[in-house]
C-alpha positions as CSV (number, residue, x, y, z in Angstrom):
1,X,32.5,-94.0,8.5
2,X,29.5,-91.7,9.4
3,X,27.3,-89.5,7.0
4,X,28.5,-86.6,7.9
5,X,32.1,-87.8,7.3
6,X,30.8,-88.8,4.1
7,X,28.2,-85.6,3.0
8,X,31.2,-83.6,4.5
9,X,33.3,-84.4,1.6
10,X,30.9,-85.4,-1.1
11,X,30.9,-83.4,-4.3
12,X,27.7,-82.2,-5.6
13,X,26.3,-82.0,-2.1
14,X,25.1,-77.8,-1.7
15,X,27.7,-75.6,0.4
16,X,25.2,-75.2,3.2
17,X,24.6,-79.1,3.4
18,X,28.6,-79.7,4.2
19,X,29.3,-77.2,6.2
20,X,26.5,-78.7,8.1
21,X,28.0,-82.2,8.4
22,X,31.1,-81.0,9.0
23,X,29.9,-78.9,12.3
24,X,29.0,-82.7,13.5
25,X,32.5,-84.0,12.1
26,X,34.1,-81.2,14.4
27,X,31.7,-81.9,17.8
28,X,32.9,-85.8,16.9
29,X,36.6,-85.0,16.9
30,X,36.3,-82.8,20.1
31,X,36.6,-85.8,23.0
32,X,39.5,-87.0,20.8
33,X,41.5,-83.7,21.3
34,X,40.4,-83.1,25.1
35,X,41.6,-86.9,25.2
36,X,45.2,-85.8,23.6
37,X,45.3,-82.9,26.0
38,X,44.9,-84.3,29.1
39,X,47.3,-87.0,28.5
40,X,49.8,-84.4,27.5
41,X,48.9,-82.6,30.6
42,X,49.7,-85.8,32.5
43,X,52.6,-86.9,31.0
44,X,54.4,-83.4,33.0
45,X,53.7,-84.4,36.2
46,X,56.6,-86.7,36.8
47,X,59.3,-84.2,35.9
48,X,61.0,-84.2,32.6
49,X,63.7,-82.2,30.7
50,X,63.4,-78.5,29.6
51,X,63.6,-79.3,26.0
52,X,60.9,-82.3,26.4
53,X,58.9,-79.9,28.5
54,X,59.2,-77.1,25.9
55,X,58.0,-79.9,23.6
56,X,54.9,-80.9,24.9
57,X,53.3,-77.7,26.0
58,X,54.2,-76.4,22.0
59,X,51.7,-79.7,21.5
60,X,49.5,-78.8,24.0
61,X,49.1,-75.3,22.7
62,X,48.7,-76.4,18.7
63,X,46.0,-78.9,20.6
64,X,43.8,-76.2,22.1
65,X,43.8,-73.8,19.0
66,X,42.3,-76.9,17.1
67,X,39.6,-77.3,20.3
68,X,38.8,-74.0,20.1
69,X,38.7,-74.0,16.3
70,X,36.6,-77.2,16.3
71,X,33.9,-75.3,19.2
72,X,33.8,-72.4,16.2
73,X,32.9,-74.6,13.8
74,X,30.4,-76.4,15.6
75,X,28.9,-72.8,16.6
76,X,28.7,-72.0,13.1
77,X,31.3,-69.2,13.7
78,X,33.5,-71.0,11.7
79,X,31.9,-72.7,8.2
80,X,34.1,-75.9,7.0
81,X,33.5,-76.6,3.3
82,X,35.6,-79.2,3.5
83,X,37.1,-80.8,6.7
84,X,39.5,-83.7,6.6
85,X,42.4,-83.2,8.9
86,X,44.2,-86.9,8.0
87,X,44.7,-85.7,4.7
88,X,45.7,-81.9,5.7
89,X,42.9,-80.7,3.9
90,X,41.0,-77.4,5.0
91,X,38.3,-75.1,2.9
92,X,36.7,-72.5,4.8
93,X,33.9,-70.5,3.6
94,X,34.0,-67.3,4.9
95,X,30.3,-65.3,4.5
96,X,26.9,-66.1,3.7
97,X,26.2,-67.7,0.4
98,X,22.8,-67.0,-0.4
99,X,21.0,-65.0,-3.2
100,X,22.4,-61.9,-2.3
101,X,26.0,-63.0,-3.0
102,X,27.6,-60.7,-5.7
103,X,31.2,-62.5,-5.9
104,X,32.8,-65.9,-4.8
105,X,36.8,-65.5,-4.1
106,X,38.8,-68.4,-3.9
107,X,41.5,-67.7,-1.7
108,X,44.9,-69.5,-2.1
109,X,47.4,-69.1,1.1
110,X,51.0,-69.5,0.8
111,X,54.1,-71.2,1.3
112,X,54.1,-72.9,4.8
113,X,50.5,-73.2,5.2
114,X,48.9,-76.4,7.3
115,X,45.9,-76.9,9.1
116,X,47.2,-75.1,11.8
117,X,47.7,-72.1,10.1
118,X,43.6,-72.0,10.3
119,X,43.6,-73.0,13.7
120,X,45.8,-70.3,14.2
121,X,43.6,-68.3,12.1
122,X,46.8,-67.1,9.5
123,X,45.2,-67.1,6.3
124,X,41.5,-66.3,6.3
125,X,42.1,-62.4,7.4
126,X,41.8,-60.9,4.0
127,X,38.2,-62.8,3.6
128,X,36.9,-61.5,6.7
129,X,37.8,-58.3,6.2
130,X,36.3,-58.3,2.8
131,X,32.9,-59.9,4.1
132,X,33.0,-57.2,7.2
133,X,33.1,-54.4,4.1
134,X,31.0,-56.1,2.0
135,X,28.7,-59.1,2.9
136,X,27.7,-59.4,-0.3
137,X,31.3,-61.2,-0.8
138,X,31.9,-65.2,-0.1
139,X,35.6,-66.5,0.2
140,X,36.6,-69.6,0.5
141,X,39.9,-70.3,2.3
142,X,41.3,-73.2,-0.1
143,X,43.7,-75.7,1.2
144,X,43.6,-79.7,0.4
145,X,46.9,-81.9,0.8
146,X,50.3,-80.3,1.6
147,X,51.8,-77.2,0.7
148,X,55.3,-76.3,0.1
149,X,57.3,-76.1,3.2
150,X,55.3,-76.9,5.3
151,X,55.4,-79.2,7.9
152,X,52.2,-80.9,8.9
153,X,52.5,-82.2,12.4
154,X,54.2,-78.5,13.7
155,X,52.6,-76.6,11.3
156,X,56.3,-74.8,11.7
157,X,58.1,-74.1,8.5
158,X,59.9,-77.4,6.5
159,X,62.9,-76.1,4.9
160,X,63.8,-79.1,3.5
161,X,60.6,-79.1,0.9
162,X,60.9,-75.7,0.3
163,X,61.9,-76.4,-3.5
164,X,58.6,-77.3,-3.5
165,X,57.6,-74.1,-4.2
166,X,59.2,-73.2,-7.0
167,X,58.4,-76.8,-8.4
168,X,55.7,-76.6,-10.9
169,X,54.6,-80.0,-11.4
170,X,53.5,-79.6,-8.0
171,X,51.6,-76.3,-8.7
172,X,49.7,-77.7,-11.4
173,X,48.6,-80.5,-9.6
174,X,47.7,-78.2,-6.7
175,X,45.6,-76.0,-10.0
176,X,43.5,-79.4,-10.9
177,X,42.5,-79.8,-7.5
178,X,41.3,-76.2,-7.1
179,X,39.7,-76.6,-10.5
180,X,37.8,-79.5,-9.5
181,X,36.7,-78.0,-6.6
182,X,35.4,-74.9,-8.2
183,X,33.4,-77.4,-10.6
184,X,32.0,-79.0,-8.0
185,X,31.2,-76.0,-6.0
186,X,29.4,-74.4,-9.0
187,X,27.5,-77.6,-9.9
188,X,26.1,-77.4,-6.5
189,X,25.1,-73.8,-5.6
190,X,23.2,-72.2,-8.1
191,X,24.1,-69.0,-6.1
192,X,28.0,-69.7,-6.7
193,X,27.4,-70.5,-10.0
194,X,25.7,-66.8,-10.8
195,X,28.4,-65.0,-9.4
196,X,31.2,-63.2,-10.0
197,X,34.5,-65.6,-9.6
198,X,37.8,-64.6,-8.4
199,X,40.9,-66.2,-7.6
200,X,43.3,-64.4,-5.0
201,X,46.5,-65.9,-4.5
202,X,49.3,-65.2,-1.2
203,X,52.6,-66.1,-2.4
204,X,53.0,-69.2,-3.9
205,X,49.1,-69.5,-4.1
206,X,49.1,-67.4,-6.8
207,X,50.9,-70.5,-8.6
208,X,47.9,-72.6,-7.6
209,X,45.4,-70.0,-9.0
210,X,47.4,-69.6,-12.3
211,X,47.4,-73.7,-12.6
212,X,44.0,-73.7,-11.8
213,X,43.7,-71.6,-15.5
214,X,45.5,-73.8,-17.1
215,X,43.0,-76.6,-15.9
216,X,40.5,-74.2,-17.2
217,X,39.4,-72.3,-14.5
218,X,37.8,-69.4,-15.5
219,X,38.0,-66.4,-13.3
220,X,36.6,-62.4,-14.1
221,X,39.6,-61.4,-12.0
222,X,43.3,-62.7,-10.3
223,X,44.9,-61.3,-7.4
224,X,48.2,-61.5,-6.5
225,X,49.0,-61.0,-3.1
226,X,52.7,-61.1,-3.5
227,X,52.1,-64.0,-5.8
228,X,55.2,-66.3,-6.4
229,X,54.7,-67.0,-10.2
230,X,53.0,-68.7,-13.0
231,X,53.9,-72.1,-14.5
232,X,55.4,-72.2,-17.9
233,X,51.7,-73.3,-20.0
234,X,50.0,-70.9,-18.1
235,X,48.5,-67.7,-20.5
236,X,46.4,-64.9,-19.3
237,X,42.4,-64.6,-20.7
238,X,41.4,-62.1,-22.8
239,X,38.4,-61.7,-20.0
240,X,40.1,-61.9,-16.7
241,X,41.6,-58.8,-15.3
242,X,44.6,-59.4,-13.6
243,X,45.8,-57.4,-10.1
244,X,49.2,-57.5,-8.4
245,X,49.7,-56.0,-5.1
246,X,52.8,-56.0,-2.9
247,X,55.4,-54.3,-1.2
248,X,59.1,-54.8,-1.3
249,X,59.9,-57.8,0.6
250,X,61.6,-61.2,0.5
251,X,59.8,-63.1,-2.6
252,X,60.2,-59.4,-4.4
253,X,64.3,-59.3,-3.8
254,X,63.9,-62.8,-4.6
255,X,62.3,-62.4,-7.7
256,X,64.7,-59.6,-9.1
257,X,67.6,-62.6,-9.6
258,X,65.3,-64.0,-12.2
259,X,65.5,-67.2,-10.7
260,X,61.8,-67.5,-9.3
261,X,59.5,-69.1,-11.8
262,X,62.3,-68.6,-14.5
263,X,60.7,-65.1,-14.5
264,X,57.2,-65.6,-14.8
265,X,56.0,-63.6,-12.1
266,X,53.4,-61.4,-11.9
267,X,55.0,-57.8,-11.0
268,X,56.7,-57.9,-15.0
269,X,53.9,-59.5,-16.7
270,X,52.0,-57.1,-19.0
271,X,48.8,-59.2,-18.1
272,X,49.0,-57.8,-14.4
273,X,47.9,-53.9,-13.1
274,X,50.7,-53.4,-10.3
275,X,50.9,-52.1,-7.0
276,X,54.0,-52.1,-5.2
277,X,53.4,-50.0,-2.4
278,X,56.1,-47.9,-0.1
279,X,56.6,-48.4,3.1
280,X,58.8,-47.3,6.2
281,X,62.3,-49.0,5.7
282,X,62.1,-49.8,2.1
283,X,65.8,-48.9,0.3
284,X,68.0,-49.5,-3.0
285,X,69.7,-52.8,-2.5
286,X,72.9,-52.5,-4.9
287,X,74.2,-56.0,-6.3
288,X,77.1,-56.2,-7.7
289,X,76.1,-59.3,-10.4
290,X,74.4,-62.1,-8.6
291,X,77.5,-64.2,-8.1
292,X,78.8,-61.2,-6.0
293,X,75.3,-61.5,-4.5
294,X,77.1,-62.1,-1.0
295,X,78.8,-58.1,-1.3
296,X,75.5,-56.4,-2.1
297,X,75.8,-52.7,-0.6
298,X,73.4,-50.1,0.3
299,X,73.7,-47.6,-2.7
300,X,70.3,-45.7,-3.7
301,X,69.5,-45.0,-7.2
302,X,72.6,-47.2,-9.1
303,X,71.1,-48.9,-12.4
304,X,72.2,-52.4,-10.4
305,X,70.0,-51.8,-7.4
306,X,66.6,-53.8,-6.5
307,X,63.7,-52.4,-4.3
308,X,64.4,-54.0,-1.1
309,X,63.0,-53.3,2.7
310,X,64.2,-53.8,6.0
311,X,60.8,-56.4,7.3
312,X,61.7,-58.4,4.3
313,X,59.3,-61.2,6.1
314,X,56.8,-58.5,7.7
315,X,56.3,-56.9,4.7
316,X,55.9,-60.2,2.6
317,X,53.0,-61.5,5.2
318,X,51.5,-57.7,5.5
319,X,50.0,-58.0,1.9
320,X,47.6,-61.0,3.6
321,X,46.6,-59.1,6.7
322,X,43.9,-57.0,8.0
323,X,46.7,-54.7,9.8
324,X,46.2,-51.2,10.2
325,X,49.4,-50.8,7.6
326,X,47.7,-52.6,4.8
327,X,44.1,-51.1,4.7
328,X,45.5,-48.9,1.6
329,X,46.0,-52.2,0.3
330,X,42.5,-53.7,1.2
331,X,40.4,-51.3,0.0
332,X,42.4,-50.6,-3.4
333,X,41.6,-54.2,-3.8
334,X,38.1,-54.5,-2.9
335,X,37.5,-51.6,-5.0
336,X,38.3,-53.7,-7.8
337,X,36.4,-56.9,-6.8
338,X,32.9,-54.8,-6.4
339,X,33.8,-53.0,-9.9
């Protein structure tokens, strides 16, 4: 094992330091995923079955977003924290920690997210729009070990470990890890240390970031960006200011059976300022008791309706974009992160 591999990782070691070694972990891994390439490339030219064929060139394509994610980071246009693919572990710090830095965010993605969902770059676009308004902002894009759902040699969705999710055993495992990582991060930059912290979670991240409190993370605000939930031992501060923002979509509809995070969600919790913002094709879902779930009927204002939208999906993954539809969004939320 190299130094880099090793300052890469190492706790304690300044922000600057591993994303350093981790630019030379990425230029070592490079000939290793040219290697895989071509051999996939190779393995064509004798004729093969559409499905096999269909196969390999959705491995060749997941192989050359990590290339070209790997030639980022070893440009420096990317900034790996944390690096270790083996273990499906990815932090990426998004902005320029230095003296000038005002707030650190520590950005939780959702259900379904893998290393690929970087490559792909999914989950870092609320941090670089933040840093693009304000570069006085640092976020770092927090993912180490699996996440619900996800499946880690795809990256495509795992449906069989989507429980996982709503498990929280697993979320406060996931909230000691982001705990120790904020402790380590503080320990080694006096300039994180001095800031402002926030925690901003997408979905189930929100889980993480509320388990993370109940490791005792301390945070002067939470975000929930269509956050899932909060495990049962988790209480809010008396100095955190909590944030919810969403629009009607799947986890919302979802959450209206009571049967997400036994109702510990964010969008009823006094602790949370809400924001459920309309949108083109939202409606009043009638449901005729949940058992009956199966006959629900399009009937605006009854008392047994839910909020419910058309882009149930769209809308759900809009919250944690930079997309022309969610600036309202963006800006009502960094408002609240430079207050």
């Amino acid at each position: 094992m190299g130094a880099s591999v090793i300052v890469g990782s190492l706790g304690g070691v300044p922000p600057a330091s591993r994303v350093a070694a981790n630019a030379v972990n990425a230029q070592n891994r490079i000939p290793a995923i040219e290697a895989a390439i071509q051999r996939m490339r190779d393995a064509g030219r004798g004729g093969e079955v559409a499905s096999l064929r269909a196969e390999r060139l959705a491995a060749i394509d997941r192989l050359e977003k990590q290339l070209d994610y790997l030639h980022l980071a070893v440009s420096g246009d990317v900034q790996l924290y944390l690096y270790e693919p083996d273990s499906q572990s990815i932090i990426e710090m998004i902005g320029t920690l230095d003296g000038n830095t005002t707030d650190v965010i520590t950005y939780v993605p959702g259900t379904y997210t893998s290393v690929h969902s970087f490559y792909g770059d999914e989950v870092q676009a609320v941090g670089r729009w933040l840093e693009r308004k304000d570069p006085h902002l640092v976020t770092f894009a927090w993912k180490e070990g699996t996440f619900p759902g996800e499946n880690a040699q795809t990256g495509a969705m795992n449906l069989i470990r989507i429980g996982e999710a709503n498990d929280e055993v697993a979320a406060l495992d996931k909230g000691r890890a982001i705990n120790a990582f904020q402790e380590d991060l503080y320990a080694s930059s006096t300039y994180a240390a001095v800031a402002d912290h926030a925690g901003m979670g997408h979905s189930w991240g929100l889980a993480g970031i509320a388990a993370s409190e109940v490791s005792g993370a301390d945070y002067a605000e939470v975000h929930s960006l269509a956050g899932a939930g909060m495990p049962s031992g988790w209480a809010p501060s008396v100095d955190t200011r909590y944030f919810h923002w969403s629009y009607a979509d799947a986890l919302s509809m979802a959450q209206s059976t009571g049967l997400v995070w036994d109702g510990r969600i964010p969008e009823i919790d006094s602790a949370f300022t809400t924001r459920v913002y309309g949108k083109s094709g939202d409606f009043s879902l009638y449901l005729p008791g949940l058992l009956g779930a199966e006959a629900a009927i399009f009937l605006p204002g009854h008392s047994d309706t839910i909020p419910a939208t058309i882009d149930p999906i769209g809308n759900h993954n809009l919250i944690a974009s930079d997309q022309v539809d969610n600036q309202r969004a963006l800006n009502d939320i960094l408002r609240e992160v430079q207050r």
